[in-house]
Each structure stands twice: as C-alpha cells, then as structure tokens.
C-alpha positions in Angstrom: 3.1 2.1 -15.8 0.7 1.4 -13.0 0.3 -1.4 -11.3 -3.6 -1.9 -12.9 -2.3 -1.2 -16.2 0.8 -4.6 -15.8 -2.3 -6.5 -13.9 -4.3 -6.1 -17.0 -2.0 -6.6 -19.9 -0.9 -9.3 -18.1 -4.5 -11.0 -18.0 -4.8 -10.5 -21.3 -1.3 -12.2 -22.1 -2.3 -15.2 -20.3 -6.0 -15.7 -21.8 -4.7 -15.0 -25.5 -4.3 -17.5 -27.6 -0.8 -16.2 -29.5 2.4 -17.8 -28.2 4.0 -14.7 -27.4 7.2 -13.8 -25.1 6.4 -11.0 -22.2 8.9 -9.9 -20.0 8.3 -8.5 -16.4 10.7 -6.7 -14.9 10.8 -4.6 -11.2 13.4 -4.2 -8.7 14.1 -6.9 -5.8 11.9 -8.0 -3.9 8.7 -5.7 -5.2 6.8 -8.8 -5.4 6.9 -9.8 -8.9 6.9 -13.6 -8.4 3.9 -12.9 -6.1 2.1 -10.8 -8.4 2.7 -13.1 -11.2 1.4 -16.4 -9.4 -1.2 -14.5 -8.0 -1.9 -13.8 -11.6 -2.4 -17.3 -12.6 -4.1 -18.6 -9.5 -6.6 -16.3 -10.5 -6.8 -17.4 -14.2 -6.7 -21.0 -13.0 -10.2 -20.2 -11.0 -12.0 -18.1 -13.4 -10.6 -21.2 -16.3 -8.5 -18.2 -18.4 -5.4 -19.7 -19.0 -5.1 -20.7 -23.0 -2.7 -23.2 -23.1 -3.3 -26.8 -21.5 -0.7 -26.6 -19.3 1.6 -24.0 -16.8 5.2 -24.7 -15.8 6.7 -22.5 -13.5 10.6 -23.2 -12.9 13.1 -20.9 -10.9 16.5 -20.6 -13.1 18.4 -20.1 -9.6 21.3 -22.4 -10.2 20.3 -24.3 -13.7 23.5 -24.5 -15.5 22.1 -25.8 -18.8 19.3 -26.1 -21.0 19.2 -29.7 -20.6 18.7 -29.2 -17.3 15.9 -26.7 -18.0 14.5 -28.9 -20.1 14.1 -31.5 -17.7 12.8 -29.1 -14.6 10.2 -27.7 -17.2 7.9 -31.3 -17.7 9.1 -32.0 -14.3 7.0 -29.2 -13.0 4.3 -28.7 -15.8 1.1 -29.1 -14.9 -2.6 -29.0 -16.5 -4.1 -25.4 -16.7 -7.4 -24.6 -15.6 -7.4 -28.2 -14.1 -8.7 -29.4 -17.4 -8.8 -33.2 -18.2 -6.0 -33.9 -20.5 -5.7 -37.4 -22.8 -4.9 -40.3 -20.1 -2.3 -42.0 -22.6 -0.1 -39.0 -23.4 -0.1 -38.5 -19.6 1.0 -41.8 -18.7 3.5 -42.2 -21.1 4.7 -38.5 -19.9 4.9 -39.9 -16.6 6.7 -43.3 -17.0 9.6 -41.3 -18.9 9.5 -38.6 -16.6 10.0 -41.3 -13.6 12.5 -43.6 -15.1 13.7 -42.2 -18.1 15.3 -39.5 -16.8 16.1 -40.9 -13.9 18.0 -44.1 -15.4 20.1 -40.9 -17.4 21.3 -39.4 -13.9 23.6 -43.0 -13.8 26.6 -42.1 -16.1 27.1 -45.3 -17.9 23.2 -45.8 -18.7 23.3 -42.0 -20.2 26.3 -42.8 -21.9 24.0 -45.6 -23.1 21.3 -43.5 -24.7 22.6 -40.3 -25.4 20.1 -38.7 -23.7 17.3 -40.1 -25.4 14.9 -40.2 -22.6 15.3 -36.6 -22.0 14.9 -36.0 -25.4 11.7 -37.8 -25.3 10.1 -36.2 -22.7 11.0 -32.9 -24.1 8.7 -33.7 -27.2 6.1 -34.0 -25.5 6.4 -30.1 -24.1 3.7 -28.6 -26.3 0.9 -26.0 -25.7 2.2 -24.8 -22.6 2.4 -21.7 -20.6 5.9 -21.6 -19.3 7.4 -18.9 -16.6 10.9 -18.9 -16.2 11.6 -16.9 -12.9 15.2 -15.5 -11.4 16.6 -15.3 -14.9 20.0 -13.2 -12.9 20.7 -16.1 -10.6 21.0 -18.7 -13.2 24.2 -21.4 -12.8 26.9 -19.7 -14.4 26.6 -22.9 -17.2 23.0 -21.8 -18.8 24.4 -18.0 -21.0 21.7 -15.4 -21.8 22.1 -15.9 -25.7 21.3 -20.3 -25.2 17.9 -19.2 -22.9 16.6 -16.7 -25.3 17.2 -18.9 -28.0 15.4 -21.6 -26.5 12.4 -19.1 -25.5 12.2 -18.3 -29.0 12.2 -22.1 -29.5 9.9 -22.7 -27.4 7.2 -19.8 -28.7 8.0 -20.6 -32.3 7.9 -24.1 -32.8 6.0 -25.8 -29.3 2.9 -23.3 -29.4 4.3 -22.2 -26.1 3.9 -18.9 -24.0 7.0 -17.5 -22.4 7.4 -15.2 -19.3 10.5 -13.9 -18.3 10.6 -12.8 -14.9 14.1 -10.8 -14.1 15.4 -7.6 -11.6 18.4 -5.9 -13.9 19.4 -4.4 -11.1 20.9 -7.6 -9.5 22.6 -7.7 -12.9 26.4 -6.6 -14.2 26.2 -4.4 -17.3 27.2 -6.8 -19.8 24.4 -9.4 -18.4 21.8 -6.4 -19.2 23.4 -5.6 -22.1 23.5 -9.2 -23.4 20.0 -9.6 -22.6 18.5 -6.7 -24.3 20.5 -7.6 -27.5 19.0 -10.7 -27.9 15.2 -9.6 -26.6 15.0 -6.9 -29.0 13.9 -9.5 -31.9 12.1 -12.3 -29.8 10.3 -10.4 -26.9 6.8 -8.9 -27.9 5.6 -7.4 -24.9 8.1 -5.8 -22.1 6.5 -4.8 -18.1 7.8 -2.7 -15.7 6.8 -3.9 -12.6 6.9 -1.1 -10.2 4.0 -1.2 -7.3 3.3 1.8 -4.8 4.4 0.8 -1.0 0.3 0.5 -0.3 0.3 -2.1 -3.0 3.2 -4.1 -1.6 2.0 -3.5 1.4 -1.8 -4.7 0.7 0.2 -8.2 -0.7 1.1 -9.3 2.6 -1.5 -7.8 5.2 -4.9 -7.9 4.6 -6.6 -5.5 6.1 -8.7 -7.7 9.5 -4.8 -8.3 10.1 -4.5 -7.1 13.9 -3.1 -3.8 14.1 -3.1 -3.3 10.3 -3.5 0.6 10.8 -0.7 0.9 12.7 1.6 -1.6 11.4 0.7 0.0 8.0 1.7 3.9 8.9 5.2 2.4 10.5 5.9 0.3 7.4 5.0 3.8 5.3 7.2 5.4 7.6 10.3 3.9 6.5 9.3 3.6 3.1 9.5 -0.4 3.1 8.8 -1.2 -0.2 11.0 -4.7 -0.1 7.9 -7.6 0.1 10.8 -9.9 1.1 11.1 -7.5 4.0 7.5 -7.2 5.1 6.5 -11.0 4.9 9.2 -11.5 7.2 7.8 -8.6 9.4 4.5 -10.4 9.6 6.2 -13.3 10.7 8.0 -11.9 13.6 4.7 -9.7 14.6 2.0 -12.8 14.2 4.4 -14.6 17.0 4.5 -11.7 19.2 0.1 -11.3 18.7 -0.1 -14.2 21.5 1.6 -11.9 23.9 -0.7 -8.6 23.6 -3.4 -10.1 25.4 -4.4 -7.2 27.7 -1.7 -5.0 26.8 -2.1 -1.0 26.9 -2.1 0.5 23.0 0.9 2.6 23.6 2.8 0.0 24.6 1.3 -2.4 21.7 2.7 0.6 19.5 6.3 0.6 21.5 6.6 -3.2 20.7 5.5 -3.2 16.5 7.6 0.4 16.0 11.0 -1.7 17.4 10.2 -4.9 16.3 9.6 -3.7 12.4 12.5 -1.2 12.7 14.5 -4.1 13.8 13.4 -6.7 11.3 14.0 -3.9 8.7 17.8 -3.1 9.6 18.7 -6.6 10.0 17.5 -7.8 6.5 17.5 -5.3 4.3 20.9 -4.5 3.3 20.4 -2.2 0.1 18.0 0.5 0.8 19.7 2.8 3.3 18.7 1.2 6.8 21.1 1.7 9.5 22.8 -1.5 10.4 21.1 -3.3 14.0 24.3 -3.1 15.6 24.4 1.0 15.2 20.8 0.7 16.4 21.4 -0.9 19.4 23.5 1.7 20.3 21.5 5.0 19.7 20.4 6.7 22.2 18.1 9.7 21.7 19.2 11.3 24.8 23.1 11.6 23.8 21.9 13.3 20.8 20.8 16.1 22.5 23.9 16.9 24.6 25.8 19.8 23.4 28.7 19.2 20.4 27.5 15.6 20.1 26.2 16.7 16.2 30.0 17.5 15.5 30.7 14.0 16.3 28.9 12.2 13.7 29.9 11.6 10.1 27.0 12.4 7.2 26.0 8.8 7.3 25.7 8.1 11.0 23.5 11.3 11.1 21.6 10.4 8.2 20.5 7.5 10.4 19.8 9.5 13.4 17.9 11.8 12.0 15.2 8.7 10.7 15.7 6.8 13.9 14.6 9.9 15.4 11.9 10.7 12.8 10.3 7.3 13.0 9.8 7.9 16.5 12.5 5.2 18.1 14.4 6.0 21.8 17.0 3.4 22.3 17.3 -0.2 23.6 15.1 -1.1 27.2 13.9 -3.9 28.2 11.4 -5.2 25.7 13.9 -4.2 22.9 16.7 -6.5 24.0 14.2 -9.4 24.0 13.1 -8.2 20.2 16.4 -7.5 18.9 17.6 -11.1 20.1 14.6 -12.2 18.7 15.5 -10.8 15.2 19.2 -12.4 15.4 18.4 -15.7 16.7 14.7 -17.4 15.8 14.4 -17.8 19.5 12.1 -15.4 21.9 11.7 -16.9 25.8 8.1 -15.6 26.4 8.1 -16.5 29.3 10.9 -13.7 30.6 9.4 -11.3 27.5 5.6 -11.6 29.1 6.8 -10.7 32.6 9.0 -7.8 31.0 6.2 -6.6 29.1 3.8 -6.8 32.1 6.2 -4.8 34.0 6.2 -1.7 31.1 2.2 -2.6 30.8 1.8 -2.0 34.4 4.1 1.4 34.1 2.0 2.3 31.4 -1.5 2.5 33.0 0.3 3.9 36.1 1.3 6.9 33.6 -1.8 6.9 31.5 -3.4 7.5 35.4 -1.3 10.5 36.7 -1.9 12.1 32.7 -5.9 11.7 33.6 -5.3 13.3 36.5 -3.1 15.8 35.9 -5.4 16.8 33.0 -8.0 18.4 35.1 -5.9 20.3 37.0 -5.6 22.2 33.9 -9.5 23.8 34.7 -8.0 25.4 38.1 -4.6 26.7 36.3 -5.5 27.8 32.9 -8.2 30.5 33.3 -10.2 32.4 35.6 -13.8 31.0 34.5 -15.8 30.5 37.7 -16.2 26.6 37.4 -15.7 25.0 40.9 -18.2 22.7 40.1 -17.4 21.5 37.2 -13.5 21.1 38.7 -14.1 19.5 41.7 -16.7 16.8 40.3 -14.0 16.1 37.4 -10.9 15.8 39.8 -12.9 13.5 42.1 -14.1 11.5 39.1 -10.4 11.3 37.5 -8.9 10.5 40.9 -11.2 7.9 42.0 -11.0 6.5 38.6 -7.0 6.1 38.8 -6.6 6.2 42.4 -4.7 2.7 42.2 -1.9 4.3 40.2 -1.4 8.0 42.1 0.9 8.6 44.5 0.6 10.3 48.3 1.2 13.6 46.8 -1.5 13.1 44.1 -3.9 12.6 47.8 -2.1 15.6 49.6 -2.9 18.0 46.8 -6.5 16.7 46.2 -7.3 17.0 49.7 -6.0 20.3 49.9 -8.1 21.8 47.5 -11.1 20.1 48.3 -10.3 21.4 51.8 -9.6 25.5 50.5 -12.9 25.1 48.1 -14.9 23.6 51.7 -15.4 20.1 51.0 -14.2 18.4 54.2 -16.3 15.4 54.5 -15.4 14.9 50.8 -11.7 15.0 51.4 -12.3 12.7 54.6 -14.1 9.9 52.5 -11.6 10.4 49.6 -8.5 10.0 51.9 -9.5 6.9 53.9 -10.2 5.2 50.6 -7.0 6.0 49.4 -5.3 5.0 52.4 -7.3 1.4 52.7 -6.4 0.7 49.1 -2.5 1.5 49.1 -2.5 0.7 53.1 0.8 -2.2 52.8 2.4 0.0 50.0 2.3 2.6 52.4 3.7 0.7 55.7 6.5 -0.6 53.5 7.4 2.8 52.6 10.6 4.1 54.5 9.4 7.7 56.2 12.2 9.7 54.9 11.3 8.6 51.4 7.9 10.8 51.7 10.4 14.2 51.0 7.1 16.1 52.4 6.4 14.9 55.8 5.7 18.0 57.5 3.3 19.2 55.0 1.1 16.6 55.0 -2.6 17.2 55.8 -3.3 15.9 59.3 -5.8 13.5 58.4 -3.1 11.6 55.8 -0.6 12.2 58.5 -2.5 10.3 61.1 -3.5 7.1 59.2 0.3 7.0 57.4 1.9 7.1 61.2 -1.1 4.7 62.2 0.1 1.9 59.5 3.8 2.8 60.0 3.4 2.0 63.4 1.2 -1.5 62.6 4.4 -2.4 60.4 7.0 -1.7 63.2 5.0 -4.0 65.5 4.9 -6.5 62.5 8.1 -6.7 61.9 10.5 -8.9 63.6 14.1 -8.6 64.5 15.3 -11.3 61.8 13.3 -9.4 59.1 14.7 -6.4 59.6 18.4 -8.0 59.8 17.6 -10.6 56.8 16.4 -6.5 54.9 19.9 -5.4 55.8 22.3 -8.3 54.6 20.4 -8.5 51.2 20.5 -4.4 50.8 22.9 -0.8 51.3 21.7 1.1 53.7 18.8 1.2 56.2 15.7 3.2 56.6 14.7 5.1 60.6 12.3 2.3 60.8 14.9 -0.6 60.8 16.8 1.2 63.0 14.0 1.8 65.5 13.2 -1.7 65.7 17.0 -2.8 66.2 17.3 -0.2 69.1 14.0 -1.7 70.8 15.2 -5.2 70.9 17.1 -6.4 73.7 20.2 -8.6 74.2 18.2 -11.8 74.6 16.5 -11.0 71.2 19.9 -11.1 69.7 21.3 -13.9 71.5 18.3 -16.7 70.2 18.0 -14.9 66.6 21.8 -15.3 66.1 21.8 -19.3 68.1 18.2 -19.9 66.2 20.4 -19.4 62.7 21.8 -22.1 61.1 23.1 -21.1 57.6 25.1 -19.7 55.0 23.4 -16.2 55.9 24.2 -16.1 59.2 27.7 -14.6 59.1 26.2 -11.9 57.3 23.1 -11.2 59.4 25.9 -10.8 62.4 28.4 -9.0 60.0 25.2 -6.3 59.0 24.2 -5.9 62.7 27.9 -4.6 63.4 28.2 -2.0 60.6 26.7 0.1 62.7 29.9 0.3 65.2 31.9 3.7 64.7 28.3 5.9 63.4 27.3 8.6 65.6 23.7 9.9 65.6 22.1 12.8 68.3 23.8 12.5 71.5 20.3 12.8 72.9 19.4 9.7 71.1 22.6 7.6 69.8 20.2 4.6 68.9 23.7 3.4 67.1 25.8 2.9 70.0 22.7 1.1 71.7 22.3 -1.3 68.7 25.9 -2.5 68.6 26.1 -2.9 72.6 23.2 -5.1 72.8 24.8 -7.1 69.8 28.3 -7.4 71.4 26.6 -8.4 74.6 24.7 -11.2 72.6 27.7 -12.5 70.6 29.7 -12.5 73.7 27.1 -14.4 76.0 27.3 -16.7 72.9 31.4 -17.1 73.3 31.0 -18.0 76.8 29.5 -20.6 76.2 32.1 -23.0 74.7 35.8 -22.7 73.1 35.1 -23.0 70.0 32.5 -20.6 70.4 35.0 -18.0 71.5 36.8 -18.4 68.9 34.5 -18.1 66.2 33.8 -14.7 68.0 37.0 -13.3 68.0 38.0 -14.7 64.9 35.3 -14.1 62.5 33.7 -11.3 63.9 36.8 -9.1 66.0 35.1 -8.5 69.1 37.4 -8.8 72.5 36.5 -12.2 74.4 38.9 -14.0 76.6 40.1 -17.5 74.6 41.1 -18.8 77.7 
C-alpha cells in the first residue's frame, strides 16, 4: 500500500464520525509516530478531527490498565482547539490534580479504592485516543486486557482507537496473541511502509544545506531508519558552522564519513558494518595481492559497500568525526584548523588538475592550435600560480620558450618567483631533484634568494634548525663552515637554557663525517667548535669541567 494511499485513509479515519479501531503497522523506525502526528497536526489546523478531544500516550513501560487509564486524561486534550464546557473541565482538572494524586499515597488509596481514578476515567468520552509502542509495554499490561479495553473504549465511550505497533520487535506468541484478539475488534489494518525519499523528505526539507548531496549518500546506503537520519541531521547541522569557505569536495569528504559513521554506530539491525571495523579499513590493503583470501563473507560484504559508497579509511578529519559520533563532544577549534589544512590541500590540487588539464591540447592530437594552447596554459597558470610548484614554472617556460615567446616566459617567471620568493629561500637546494635542468632565468633568481637567505640567517638559527630536526640541508652547512671561532664562542656563552646542551651536542655530530677532501667543510665545522668550547674551559674550573664532562672533548682539568 503506498504511502498516499495510508495518508488518505488515515485522514479519513480521523474526520469520520464512527468510533472505529485502525491499526498502523511498519517496521522500526520508518517514521510511523511521525507520520501519525503529522497526521493530526494537520487535522488540528484544517479543524478535521471528529471527536472533542485527542490523547496520545506511549505504552513504553505501562504495566496496567489503571495505569493507562490514568496517563490517557492525563494527556487528553481538546481537538481542533475547540471550546469545551468550563465546568466539566474544571472538575476534570481538580480530580486529575488531587484525586489521583492523594491515590499515589498507599493508605489514602487503601482509603478509596480507587475511586478518584475511577472518576476521572468517566469522564473519558468522545475522544480520539492513540496508543503508541504497543511492543514495549511493562510486562504487567497483556495484549488480551489492552484490546479489551480498546474495544471498551470504541464500544461504550464513543471513542476512536489507533494502534500504533512494529511486529517485528515482537516474539511470535506476542504477534500471535495480538492478531487473535484484533481479528473481531479492529476495523481497519495499515501497513506503513514509506519509500527511502519519503523518509528521507521527513527529516530534510529540501533549502536544508547540502540537501542534494546529503540525499544521494543517505540513498546510497539505503537508510531507511528515520531514527537514523534525524540523528544524522543533528551531527551535520553542528558541523554547517564549520563549512564556511570550505572547497565542495572536501564539504563532500566530511557529510560521506560523518553519515557513514552516524549510520554504523546506531543502527545495529540493518547490515552496517560495526564503527570499530570501520575505523580500521583501509582501501589501500584491499588491493594488495591475497588480501581477498583473508576476509570471511561478512567482512567482505562490508568492504565491498565501504568501497562502493565511496569511503578511503580514517585521516585526519575522520578521527575528529568518528570521536564526535562516540562521545557528543567535537573541539572545533583543533577540527577548523585540521579542516583548513585538507581545504588548503584541496585548492592546491584542484590548481595543478586546472593546469594539468590543458596540457592535454599539446599531448592529445596533432590539431595546429598554438594559440589557443598557449593563451589557455597562461590563463590556467596565472590563475593557480599560488598552488604550482617550480616544475609547474620550468615546464611552462620551456614551452613558451620552444613555441618563441621569451618576453612572455620572462614576465611569467619573475611573477612566479616574487610570489613564492620566501617558500623558495626556505627550500633546501638538494630538495629541487632538477637543479641542472632549470632554465637559466629560474636558475638565476632561485640562487639570487638562496643567497639573500644564507646572508639572513644567523648561526643560532641554523643551530636552534638542527637540535629541533634529523639531518641538515648544504645550506646549513655552508653557513656553519663560514662562521668563525668567535661566532661560536659568544653564541654558546650568549645561551642560557635548557637548549643549550643540545645546540652544542648538534654542532658536534658532525665529528667523524667526511665530505670532498677538496672541501671537508665537516672537519672545519667541528675545529672551530672545539676551539670555541675550549677557549670557553679556560676560562674557569668548573668551566673545564663541564667541557670535558658533558661534552668529551680533551681539556686540561688542572
């Protein structure tokens, strides 16, 4: 039965003006309770509802009819927000308020033998009355005692009934009990079954941010759970605040973990992978050889939709989500500079795919179209010159160069150069893997800044660089060679800190490495340092101690 159909027999149950019992049924967490209040919400506006009054009551842990009894005038309320007799209403009210609450004290029940409660229940006439979660009532209200009373109720109190109940969340003989008794009192039975759009289309409306998307990701794991998705839209509104600026691919990265994640750590019945196996996929392992031996059906049912739905593995952002789904808690502060980190990668990609694009016109056919490449590889590289690399310039100039456009690739390689000029100088030499290819022009200004660093950079830069990292870059090394022992002697005296045993300790690693005999600048470095450390132990006893002692190098203690 579609989902119109139930929507219109069940605005028809509600306007009639028969007490009749209906019965809507649908799996867990399909939306039934929403669809039914929606339901009257919209009778209440448009003044449909028959009856004078509406109760809705949850059965989730009411363990007798008594009980029910009471929770029903507790929670009725006038329909279509019609005026009702004020003196039935204020007598309702005073035994509602102290009546039944002068019958929760033993001895005064004892007293009356439930009269007030019996009182109050009188008064339930004319009333449409929904009785929700019938399969998690309290183990004290049976199926045979709440039917009875339905009939009760529809029979003799000009009442409407609806039954709200998932079967599936039921044992056999609960089902089986239930229809034995509904066959003679129920008069009209729904299946409640809604398409995912449907479900969907409950929670999100459609100016939602990101609907589109967050809609085909939802489809693509068939969420049909409204439990599942309401809580989805509660972990993405939260994250909205932080999209501010934020590339669309990596917008898409973020909503495909964090509903994947929401999904696998809630939903426990319709075959999603538990978060703790998804933590620990990795797309990559997948594709090593053997590794499909390895799994069991289940596990590879689970990769092959993790793979489907488009998911990689944990990074970054994903840790902050998936500690986000366990705990309430997200620290945007350390998820915002995360994110800008992957948004910064990403525009820096979505730049060298731009510009890699055109290259296609000079590799993919023979067409003469010079013009047409050279003004769109200009266009693309000026447009993303901020996130391409030296070699990205170097093969730009070159062919503007081979195709006769040298003032071009002059003006296009000094703008480069101004605008990644202290990236550049920061940049060790032997990182740039094609030094000798260089075109001269890029060559010049790189060895011009290079050369503005070195001048730049002090002697306690370059040793703080080497305590706080492995390894060293020619540059370092250059500058170490050129200072002399006096340079040493008033950075290491200058020093007063926890850092200096290791600025010392960094300048002697050095001691023992060979380079060119021609040009040994290692054996220079650690003679001007053992010079400096020992004018330093001259100088007083303790001094030569602390030389000998902490450091090893040969002084005379006496």
């Amino acid at each position: 039965m579609s989902t119109q159909h139930v929507k219109k027999v069940v605005q028809q149950f509600i306007a009639a003006d028969h007490n009749d019992l209906l019965v809507l049924k649908g799996g867990w967490g399909v939306g039934k309770t929403y669809f039914w209040q929606n339901a009257i919400i919209t009778a209440k506006e448009s003044k449909k509802i028959n009856k004078g009054h509406y109760s809705y009551v949850s059965l989730f842990g009411i363990n007798s009819l008594e009980e029910l009894r009471n929770i029903i005038m507790a929670t009725r309320e006038d329909a279509n927000n019609k005026e009702v007799n004020s003196s039935i209403k204020n007598i309702a009210d005073i035994i509602k308020q102290f009546g039944m609450q002068a019958e929760n004290i033993p001895a005064l029940r004892e007293f009356t033998g439930g009269i007030a409660s019996q009182a109050v229940f009188m008064l339930l006439k004319n009333t449409l009355i929904c009785f929700d979660d019938l399969e998690r009532r309290g183990d004290g209200l049976n199926i045979k005692d709440l039917m009875g009373f339905a009939s009760l109720l529809t029979e003799q109190r000009n009442c409407q009934v609806v039954i709200i109940i998932n079967e599936g969340s039921m044992s056999d003989l609960e089902v089986s009990e239930f229809r034995k008794h509904s066959e003679k009192i129920v008069d009209v039975e729904l299946q409640f079954s809604p398409s995912s759009e449907e479900v969907f289309n409950y929670v999100f409306p459609e100016n939602y941010p990101h609907y589109l998307l967050v809609q085909r990701l939802i489809f693509n794991l068939n969420i049909r759970n409204i439990r599942i998705i309401q809580r989805i839209k509660r972990f993405i509104s939260d994250l909205l605040g932080c999209f501010e600026g934020t590339e669309t691919e990596v917008i898409d990265e973020i909503l495909r973990s964090i509903i994947l994640f929401v999904w696998c750590y809630y939903d426990k019945d319709s075959g999603a992978p538990p978060l703790s196996y998804v933590k620990g996929f990795d797309f990559v392992q997948l594709l090593m050889p053997g590794k499909e031996k390895e799994v069991d059906s289940e596990k590879e049912t689970w990769n092959r939709l993790l793979n489907n739905y488009g998911y990689r593995g944990v990074n970054d952002l994903n840790r902050h989500l998936i500690t986000f789904v366990e705990t309430g808690y997200l620290d945007s502060d350390v998820f915002k500079r995360d994110l800008s980190k992957r948004n910064n990668a990403a525009k820096v990609q979505q730049g060298q795919d731009a510009y890699a694009q055109v290259w296609k016109l000079y590799h993919n056919s023979f067409d003469n179209n010079e013009e047409e490449f050279v003004h769109q590889l200009l266009s693309a590289f000026r447009l993303n010159s901020s996130h391409l690399s030296l070699s990205n310039l170097q093969n730009t100039a070159w062919i503007l160069r081979k195709l006769g456009h040298q003032e071009t690739a002059s003006s296009l390689i000094k703008d480069y150069i101004l605008l990644h000029q202290d990236v550049i100088s920061q940049t060790p030499s032997h990182h740039i893997m094609f030094m000798n290819e260089l075109d001269d022009e890029i060559m010049g200004a790189v060895n011009n800044l290079w050369g503005l660093a070195r001048e730049q950079k002090s002697l306690l830069d370059v040793i703080r660089d080497l305590a706080s990292k492995n390894g060293w870059n020619p540059d370092d090394i250059e500058v170490l060679a050129k200072a002399n022992v006096e340079d040493y002697y008033q950075t290491f005296k200058t020093e007063i800190s926890d850092s200096l045993y290791y600025y010392i300790r960094s300048c002697l690693q050095f001691k023992g490495i060979s380079g060119t005999p021609s040009d040994d600048k290692y054996k220079i470095i650690i003679e001007k340092v053992e010079k400096a450390l020992r004018l330093i132990a001259s100088e007083s006893k303790i001094n030569r101690l602390r030389i000998s002692n902490l450091y090893k190098i040969e002084v005379d203690l006496d």
